[in-house]
N, C-alpha and C positions, 0 to 999 in steps of 0.2 A: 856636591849637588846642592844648588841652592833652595829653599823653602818657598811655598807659595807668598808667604808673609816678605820673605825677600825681592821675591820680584815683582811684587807691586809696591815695593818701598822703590826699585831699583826704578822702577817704568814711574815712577811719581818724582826722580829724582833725590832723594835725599838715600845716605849709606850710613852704614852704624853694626853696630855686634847686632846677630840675630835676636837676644831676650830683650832689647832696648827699643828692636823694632814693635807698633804696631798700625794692622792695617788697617790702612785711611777705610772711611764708612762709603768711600763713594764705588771700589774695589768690592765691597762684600759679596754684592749683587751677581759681580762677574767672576769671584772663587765660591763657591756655595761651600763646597767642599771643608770649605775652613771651618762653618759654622758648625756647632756641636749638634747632632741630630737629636732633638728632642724626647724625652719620652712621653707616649701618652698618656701612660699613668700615674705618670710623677704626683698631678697635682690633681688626682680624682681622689674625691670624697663623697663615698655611698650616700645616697641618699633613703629617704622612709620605703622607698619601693622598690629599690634596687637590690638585688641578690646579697646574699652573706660572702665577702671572696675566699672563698674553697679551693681546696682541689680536686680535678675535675672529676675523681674517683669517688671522694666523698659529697660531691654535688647528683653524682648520676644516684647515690644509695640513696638520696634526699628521693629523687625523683620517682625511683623505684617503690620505696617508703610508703610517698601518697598513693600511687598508684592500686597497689594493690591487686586487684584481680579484673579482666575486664572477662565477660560473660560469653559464650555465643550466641547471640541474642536475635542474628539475623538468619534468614533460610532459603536453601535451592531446594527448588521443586521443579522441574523443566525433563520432560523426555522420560517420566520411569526412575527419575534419580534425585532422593531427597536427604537433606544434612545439612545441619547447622553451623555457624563458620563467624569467625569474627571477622567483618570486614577492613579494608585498611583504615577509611573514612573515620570509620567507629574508633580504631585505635588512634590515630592521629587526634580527635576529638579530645582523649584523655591526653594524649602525651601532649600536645599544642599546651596548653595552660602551666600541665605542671612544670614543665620545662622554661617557659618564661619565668615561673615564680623564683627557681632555682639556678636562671642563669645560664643553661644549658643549650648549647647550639649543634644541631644534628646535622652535617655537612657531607653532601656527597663530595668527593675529593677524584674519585677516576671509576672509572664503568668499562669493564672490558666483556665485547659484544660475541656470539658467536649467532649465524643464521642458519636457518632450514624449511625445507615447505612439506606439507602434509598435507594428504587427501583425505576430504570430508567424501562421508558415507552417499551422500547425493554426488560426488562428484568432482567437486569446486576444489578448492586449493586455501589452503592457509598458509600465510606466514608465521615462523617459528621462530621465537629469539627467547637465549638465556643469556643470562646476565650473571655478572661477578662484581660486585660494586664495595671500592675499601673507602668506608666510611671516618669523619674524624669527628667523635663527640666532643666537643668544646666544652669546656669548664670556666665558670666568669673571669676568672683569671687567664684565662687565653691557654689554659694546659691543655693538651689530648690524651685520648683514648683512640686508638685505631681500630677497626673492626673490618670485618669482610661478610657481606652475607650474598646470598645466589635467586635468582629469582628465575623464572621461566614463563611464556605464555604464548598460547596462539590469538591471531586475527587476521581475518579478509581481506581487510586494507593497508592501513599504515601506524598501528598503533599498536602492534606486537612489542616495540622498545620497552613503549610509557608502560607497559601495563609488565610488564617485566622486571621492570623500575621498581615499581609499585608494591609490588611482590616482596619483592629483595627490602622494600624498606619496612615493611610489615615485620617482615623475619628478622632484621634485626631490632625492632622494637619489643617485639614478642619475646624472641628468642634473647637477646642481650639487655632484656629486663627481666628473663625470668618471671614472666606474667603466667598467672594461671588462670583458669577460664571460671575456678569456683566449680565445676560438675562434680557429679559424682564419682569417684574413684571407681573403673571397671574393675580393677580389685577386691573392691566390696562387697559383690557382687559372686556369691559360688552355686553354681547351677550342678545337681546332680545328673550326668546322660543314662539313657535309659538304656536297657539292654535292648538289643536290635532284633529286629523278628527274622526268628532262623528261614533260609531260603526254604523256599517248599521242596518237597519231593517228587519225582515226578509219577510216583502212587496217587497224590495227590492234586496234580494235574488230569490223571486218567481219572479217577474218581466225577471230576467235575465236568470231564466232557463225555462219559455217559451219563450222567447225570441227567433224564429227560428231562425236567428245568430248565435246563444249559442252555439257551438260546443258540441260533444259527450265529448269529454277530458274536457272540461269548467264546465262543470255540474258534474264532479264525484270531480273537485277539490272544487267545492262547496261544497261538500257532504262531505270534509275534514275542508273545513273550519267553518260550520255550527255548527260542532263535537266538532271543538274547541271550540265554542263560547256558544257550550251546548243550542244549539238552533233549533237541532232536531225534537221535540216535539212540536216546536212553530206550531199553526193552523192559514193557510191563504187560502183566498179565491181562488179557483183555475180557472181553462180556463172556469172550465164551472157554477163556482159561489157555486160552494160547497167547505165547508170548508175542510184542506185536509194537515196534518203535511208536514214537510220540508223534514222528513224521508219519508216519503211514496211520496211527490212530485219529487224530486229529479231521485230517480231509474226510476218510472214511465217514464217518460220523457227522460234518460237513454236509457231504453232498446226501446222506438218509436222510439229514433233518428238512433239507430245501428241496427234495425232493430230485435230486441227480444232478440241479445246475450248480453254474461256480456265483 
């Protein structure tokens, strides 16, 4: 099998041992093939601003390093439901810079999608998407780290993806740097529980709805709470020393106070 070098020595006319051949400059253009492919960084020389070249394990500890702690610093408050939260923004904020300094490149590489829709309490419909996204943190020397994080989120229209995305890249910034928020450890934290007040008795239910005190409205909410505690049936001694359930005491006493109605 003849060489490329051969057959444009062959197509230019002239013949010779293969090491003796070389090929004319006007051929290069049309074998590319032949040319040695270049490296990039053959002839790169860091400069003052350019990163240290690391590996990209000991570039991400760099970046980790500065980092530090980011705070929850932002807050939900919407519906009855509030909590502090570190945003993605806010993270991105810190990681953007250090990771320039460091050389580091955070790359989504493949995003595998699943969907779903969910009904809002008015009615409406959301769309639902989770996500599984394998990241490759770049180190200045072109090394990786591969990573996987999951994100999930709903929306109305068409932004359930991005915000899914979003998620997923949060967690692994958080999560695959080991960031802590700085709070206080719920650890630290020992709260002694109190002993719980014994259920009543339901002597003590009778007690309170003879009771002439007892309001008409106090005696029917007894007659709710009794219900709950399935204590209806219970037999106590009554005003006049007969025994006499909770159900049958209750109304009794009921309709004296209001004078016969319900």
């Amino acid at each position: 099998m003849s060489t490329i070098s051969e057959r444009a020595a062959a197509a230019a006319g002239r013949t010779g041992e293969a090491d003796d051949l070389k090929l004319p400059e006007e051929y290069v253009d049309q074998f590319p093939e032949s040319t040695p492919l270049a490296d990039p960084m053959a002839d790169y020389e860091p400069g003052d601003d350019d990163p240290e070249m690391v590996p990209v394990h000991l570039a991400w500890l760099r970046v980790r390093r500065d980092i530090r702690a980011i705070g929850k610093g932002e807050e939900y408050n919407e519906r009855g439901t509030r909590y502090n939260f570190r945003g993605t923004d806010t993270v991105v904020q810190y990681f953007g810079p250090v990771t320039l300094k460091h050389g580091v490149n955070v790359l989504p590489v493949k995003t595998e999608t699943t969907y779903g829709t969910k009904q809002t309490k008015s009615g409406g419909t959301m769309r639902e998407c989770s996500v599984t996204v394998t990241w490759h943190i770049m180190g200045p020397t072109g090394d990786v780290l591969e990573l996987q994080t999951a994100g999930e989120a709903l929306d109305t229209s068409d932004k359930s993806t991005t915000k899914a995305q979003t998620v997923a890249l949060r967690n692994l910034l958080l999560n695959g740097g080991l960031i802590p928020t700085g709070d206080r450890d719920p650890d630290a934290d020992r709260i002694e529980r109190g002993i719980e007040a014994p259920a009543r008795s339901a002597e003590s239910y009778r007690d309170e709805i003879l009771n002439p005190k007892t309001s008409a409205a106090r005696i029917q909410q007894i007659g709710y709470e009794v219900s709950n505690l399935r204590m209806l049936n219970n037999k106590v001694a009554n005003e006049n020393g007969d025994m006499e359930t909770l159900d049958s005491l209750g109304p009794r006493i009921y309709k004296e106070r209001t004078g016969g109605g319900q």
